[in-house]
N, C-alpha and C positions, 0 to 999 in steps of 0.2 A: 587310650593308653599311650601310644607313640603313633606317630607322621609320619609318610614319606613324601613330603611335598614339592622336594625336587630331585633330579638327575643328579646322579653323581658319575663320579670315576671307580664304580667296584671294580675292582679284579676277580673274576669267574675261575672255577675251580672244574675241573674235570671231575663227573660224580663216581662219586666214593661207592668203593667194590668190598670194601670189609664189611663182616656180619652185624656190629652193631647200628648198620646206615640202614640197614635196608630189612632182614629178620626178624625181626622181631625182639631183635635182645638191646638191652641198654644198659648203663648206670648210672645216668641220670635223665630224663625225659623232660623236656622243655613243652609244657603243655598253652597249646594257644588258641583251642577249640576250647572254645568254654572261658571260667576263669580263667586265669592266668595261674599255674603252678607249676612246682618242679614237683617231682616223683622219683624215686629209687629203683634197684632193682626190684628189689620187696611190696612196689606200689607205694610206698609209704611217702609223705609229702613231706618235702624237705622245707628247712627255714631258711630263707634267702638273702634277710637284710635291706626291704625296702622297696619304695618306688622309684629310685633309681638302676637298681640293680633289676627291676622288674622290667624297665623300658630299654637298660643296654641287651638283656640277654634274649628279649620279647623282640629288639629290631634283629640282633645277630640271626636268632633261629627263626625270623620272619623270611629272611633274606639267607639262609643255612648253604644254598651253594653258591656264594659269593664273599669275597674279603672286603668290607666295608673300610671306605679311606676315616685315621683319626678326626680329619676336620669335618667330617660330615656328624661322627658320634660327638663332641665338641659341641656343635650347635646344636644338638639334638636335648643333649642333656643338659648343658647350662649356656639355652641360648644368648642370655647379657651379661655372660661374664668375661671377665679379662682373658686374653686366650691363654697366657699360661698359669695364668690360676687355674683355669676352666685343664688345664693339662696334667696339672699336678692332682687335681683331685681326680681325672680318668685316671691317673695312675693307682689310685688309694682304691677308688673302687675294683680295679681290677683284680688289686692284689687282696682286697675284701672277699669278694668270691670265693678267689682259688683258697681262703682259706677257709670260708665255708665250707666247700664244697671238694677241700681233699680228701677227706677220708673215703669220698665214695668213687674215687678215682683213681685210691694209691697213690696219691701225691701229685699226679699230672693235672696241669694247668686243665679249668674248662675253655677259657679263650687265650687264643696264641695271636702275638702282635707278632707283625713282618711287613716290616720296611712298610712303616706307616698305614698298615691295615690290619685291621681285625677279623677273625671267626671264631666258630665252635671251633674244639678240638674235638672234633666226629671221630677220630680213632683211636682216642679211648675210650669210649662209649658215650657221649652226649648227645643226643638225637633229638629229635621234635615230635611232636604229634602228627602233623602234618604228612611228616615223610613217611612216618609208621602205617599213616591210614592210605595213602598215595600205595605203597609197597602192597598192603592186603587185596586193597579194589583192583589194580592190577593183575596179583598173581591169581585171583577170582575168576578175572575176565580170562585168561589165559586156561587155566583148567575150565573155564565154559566152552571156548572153543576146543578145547581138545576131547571133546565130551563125558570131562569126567564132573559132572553136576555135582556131586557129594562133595571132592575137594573145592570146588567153585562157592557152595552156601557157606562152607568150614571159614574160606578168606572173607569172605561178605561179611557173615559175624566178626569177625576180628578186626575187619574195617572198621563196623558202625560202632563198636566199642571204645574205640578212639576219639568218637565226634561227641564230645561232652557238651559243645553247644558252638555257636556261630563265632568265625572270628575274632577275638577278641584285640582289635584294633581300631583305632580313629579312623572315623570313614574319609576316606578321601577317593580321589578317580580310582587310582591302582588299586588299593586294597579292598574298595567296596566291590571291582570286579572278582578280585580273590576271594570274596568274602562268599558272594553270588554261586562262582564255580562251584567252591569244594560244599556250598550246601546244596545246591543240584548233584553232587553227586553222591551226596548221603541219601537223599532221597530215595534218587535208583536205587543201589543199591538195598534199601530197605524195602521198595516194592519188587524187585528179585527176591527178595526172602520171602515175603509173602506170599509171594504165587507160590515160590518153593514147597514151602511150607502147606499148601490148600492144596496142592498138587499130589501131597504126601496125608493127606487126610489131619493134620494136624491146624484144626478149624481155629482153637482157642489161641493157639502159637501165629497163627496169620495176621488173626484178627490185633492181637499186639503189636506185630510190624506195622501194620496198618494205624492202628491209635497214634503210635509214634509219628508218623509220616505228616499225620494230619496234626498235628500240636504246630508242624513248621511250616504245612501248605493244605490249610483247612479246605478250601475251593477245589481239591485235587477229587475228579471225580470218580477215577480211576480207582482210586481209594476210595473213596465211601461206595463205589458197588460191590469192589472187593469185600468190605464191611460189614453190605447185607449179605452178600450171598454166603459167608461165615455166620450170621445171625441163623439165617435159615439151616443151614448144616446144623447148627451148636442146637436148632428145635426153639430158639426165641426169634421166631418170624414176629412180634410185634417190636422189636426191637429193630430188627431189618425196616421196617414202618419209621419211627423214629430216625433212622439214620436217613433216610431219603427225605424225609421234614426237615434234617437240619442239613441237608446238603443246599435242600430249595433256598433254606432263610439264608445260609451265608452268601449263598450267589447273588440274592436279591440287594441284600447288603454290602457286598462288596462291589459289586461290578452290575449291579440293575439286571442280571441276565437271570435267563430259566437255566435248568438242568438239558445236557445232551441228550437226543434222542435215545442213546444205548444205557441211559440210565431211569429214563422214563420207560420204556421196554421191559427193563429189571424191574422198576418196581409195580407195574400192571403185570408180569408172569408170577409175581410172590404174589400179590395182592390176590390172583388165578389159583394161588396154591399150588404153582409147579415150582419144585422144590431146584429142577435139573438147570438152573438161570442161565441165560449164557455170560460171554466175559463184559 
């Protein structure tokens, strides 16, 4: 969708302390896990006006706590054009937006130019996905250590609800390491829910964090014994069978390897019929 293939001059922003940065609340949500959309208060997906207007507001909330310089969005969006042709039509586009996109704002611009640089306007509610799922994994981790577990799985769910699917940007050095990050950290946090969840006797709700996990990192073996040992809870031990066949075959196929000792152990104690498996 959009590059960043070189170093610029952003101007960095001190992060934003108002509620719709960081809470959970917005008026509009620039989503960039997954497709590309905008969203409402209501969830409802707004109409945008295009694949230019998809790659200014996709670089802005890519880069959300930084003022991007004009001549960087310039080359971005009409890299062989005359510069101030390529100027007058950022100007059109801009002012395209903010008229899409006033009534879910009250009139306030989404993006605010200053002295030759560009952002969101986060303080009237434009936010990103990003920052939403960043805020939940966070306040998650924070009530785990404070041992209150209950609030901790509450922000986990509200995290993983966010990550509609991988990055959605051109892969280059930077981004692909972005890209990397925050899907490692969907991960964890969906096998936190999982044990959560098996922890809590809730076999068939584990076993779903787990499906999910593995749609992104099939080889993860930690998950497929999670897997069986929710087979065997849920009374389908030959299913638990099944999932250590297809743990074997994707190892063999991805990476020539066997399955770890603590999963070959798992499935010789089911195969045993002891139901109590370790982790």
């Amino acid at each position: 969708m959009f590059c960043d293939d070189e170093k610029v001059d952003f101007v960095q922003r001190p992060p934003l302390s108002h509620s719709h940065a960081q809470t959970g609340s917005w008026s509009i949500l620039i989503c960039l896990l997954g497709p590309f959309r905008l969203v409402n208060a209501h969830h409802a997906e707004l109409e945008y006006g295009g694949e230019r207007v998809e790659m200014l507001l996709g670089y802005l909330a890519l880069h959300h706590t930084a003022a991007l310089p004009r001549d960087m969005l310039l080359t971005l969006l009409w890299p062989d054009s005359d510069p101030a042709l390529a100027g007058q039509s950022l100007n059109s586009l801009v002012y395209g937006v903010r008229k899409a996109l006033k009534e879910e704002l009250g009139g306030a611009p989404p993006v605010i130019q200053n002295n030759g640089h560009y952002r969101l306007n986060c303080e009237v509610g434009v936010s990103v996905d990003i920052v939403q799922f960043e805020y939940f994994a966070q306040s998650g981790e924070q009530h785990a250590r404070a041992g209150e577990l209950h609030l901790a799985d509450v922000c986990y769910h509200r995290a993983v609800e966010f990550y509609q699917g991988d990055l959605c940007v051109t892969p280059d050095p930077q981004t692909l390491i972005e890209r990397e990050r925050l899907r490692a950290r969907y991960l964890t946090l969906l096998m936190r829910l999982a044990d959560a969840s098996y922890g809590a006797q809730r076999y068939a709700e584990s076993l779903s964090y787990v499906q999910r996990l593995l749609l992104y990192d099939p080889c993860r073996e930690d998950a497929h014994r999670l897997a069986m040992r929710c087979y065997v809870q849920m009374g389908e031990r030959a299913q638990a069978f099944r999932q250590y066949r297809l743990c074997q075959e994707l190892l063999r196929h991805e990476f020539d390897a066997i399955p770890e000792q603590a999963t070959v152990v798992l499935f010789d104690q089911i195969r045993r019929d002891q139901t109590s498996a370790p982790s």
